[in-house]
C-alpha positions, 0 to 999 in steps of 0.5 A, a space after each residue: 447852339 446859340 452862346 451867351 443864353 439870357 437869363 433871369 433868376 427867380 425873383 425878377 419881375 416880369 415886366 423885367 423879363 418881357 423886356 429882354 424878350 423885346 430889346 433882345 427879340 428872343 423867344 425865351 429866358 431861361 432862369 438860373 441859380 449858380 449856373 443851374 437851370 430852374 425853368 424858362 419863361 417865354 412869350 406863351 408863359 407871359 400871355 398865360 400870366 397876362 389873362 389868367 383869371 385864376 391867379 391871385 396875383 393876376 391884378 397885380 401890375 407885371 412888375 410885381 409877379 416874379 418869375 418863379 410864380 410864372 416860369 415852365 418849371 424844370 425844362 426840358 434840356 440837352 446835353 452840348 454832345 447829342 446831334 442836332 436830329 436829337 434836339 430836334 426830336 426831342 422838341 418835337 417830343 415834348 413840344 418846346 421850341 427852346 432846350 438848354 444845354 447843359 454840360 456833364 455837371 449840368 451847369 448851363 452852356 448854351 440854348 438851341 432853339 428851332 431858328 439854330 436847327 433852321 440854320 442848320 438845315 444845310 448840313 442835313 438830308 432834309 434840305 432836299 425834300 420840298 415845301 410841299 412835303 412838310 407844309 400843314 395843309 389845314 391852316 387855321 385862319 381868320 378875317 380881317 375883322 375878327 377881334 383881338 380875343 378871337 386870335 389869341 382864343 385860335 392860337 391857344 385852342 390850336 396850339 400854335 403861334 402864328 394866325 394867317 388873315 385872309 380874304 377870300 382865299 388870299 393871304 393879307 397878313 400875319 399875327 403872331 403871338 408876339 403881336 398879342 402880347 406886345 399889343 397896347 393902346 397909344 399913350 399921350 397921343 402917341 403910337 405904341 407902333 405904327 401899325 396901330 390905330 388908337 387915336 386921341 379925341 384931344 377937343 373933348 380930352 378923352 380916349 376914343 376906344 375900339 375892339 382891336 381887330 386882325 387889320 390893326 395888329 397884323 403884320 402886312 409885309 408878308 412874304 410867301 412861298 410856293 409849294 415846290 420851293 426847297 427847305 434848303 431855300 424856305 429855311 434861308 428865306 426864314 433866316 434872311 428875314 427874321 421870321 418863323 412862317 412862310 404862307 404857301 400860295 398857289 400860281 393864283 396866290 390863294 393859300 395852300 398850306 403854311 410852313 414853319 419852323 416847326 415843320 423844318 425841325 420835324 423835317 430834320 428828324 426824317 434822317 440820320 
């Protein structure tokens, strides 16, 4: 499990929360009252939050909704003495990328997510089985001009966390939810990020608008794999660099299947 856990309580802001998931660049914060947990909030509660249409605070600006009107609500958690294929299964069961850990007075202690079960892949069988076994072969993709709202529209209809954009069978880039959610327009002429594209028309002192498309918010630097590679070295590859898929390309580089985190977590929970 990974020690210190961030954490917020129930009356801070979002704007406060989405903070500590940038600087920190985590997944999640877990919220705690003397000790206890209450719930989390992660990226996906934040979209949620962020374009819901129902909520009657969703005009309001991020750093008037607090937490407790947004957190998951009684997480899923763990007790520090079960096995790492536990917590493994227990994600997979439920469907959580995170667990907090508790001790026997369910007082918090840690958090184990699916990057600690990743670092963990050494130590279990499932190293030896490779890429090919437990990549998804029906990936979901999208083109290089498709919009912003068709990529968040795929992530929540499919459930899942990561888009790859091709182009003519050819992976090109990523977007990944944390790409939704951070996305916004440059400010006084400046860029939010490098990447993107808002410009200023500074003769006539106004905004010139677009529809942000998959090539603005991709990221482009992508690393791939093949499909025979062991999860022994794609769990390294993933560690080493920070991310949570790896595209999986044949010898003519056409997409194949991706790999994920979640793919190595269920991979742990084949072996006692």
């Amino acid at each position: 499990m990974s020690t210190p856990v961030v954490t917020c309580h129930l009356n801070d802001n979002l704007a406060h929360v989405r903070n500590l998931l940038l600087r920190r660049d985590i997944g999640r914060v877990v919220v705690v009252d003397d000790g206890h947990v209450f719930g989390i909030v992660t990226w996906t509660d934040l979209i949620k939050a962020f374009v819901s249409l129902q909520k009657r605070w969703a005009s309001h600006p991020i750093d008037e909704v607090l937490v407790k009107q947004v957190m998951t609500k009684n997480p899923i958690l763990i007790r520090q003495t079960r096995s790492i294929r536990m917590a493994a299964k227990t994600m997979v069961r439920y469907g959580v990328s995170g667990l907090p850990v508790v001790d026997q007075q369910k007082t918090l202690s840690g958090i184990i997510t699916k990057t600690d079960i990743v670092r963990a892949i050494p130590r279990t069988k499932s190293s030896r089985l490779s890429v090919s076994e437990v990549m998804t072969t029906d990936v979901v993709t999208l083109s290089p001009n498709h919009t912003l709202y068709r990529a968040a529209s795929l992530m929540d209809q499919n459930k899942i966390s990561h888009l790859v954009v091709t182009e003519g069978g050819v992976p090109l880039g990523m977007i990944s939810k944390i790409d939704l959610a951070s996305f916004a327009p440059a400010v006084a002429g400046r860029m939010s990020a490098p990447r993107k594209k808002f410009v200023f028309d500074n003769a006539n002192d106004r905004r010139v608008y677009f529809v942000p498309v998959a090539a603005d918010l991709m990221t482009t630097d992508l690393i791939t794999v093949k499909p025979d590679v062991s999860l022994l070295d794609a769990s390294r590859i993933m560690l080493d660099h920070s991310i949570s898929s790896l595209p999986v390309v044949d010898d003519s580089g056409k997409l194949v299947g991706i790999i994920t985190k979640s793919d190595l977590v269920r991979a742990v929970t084949r072996f006692r």
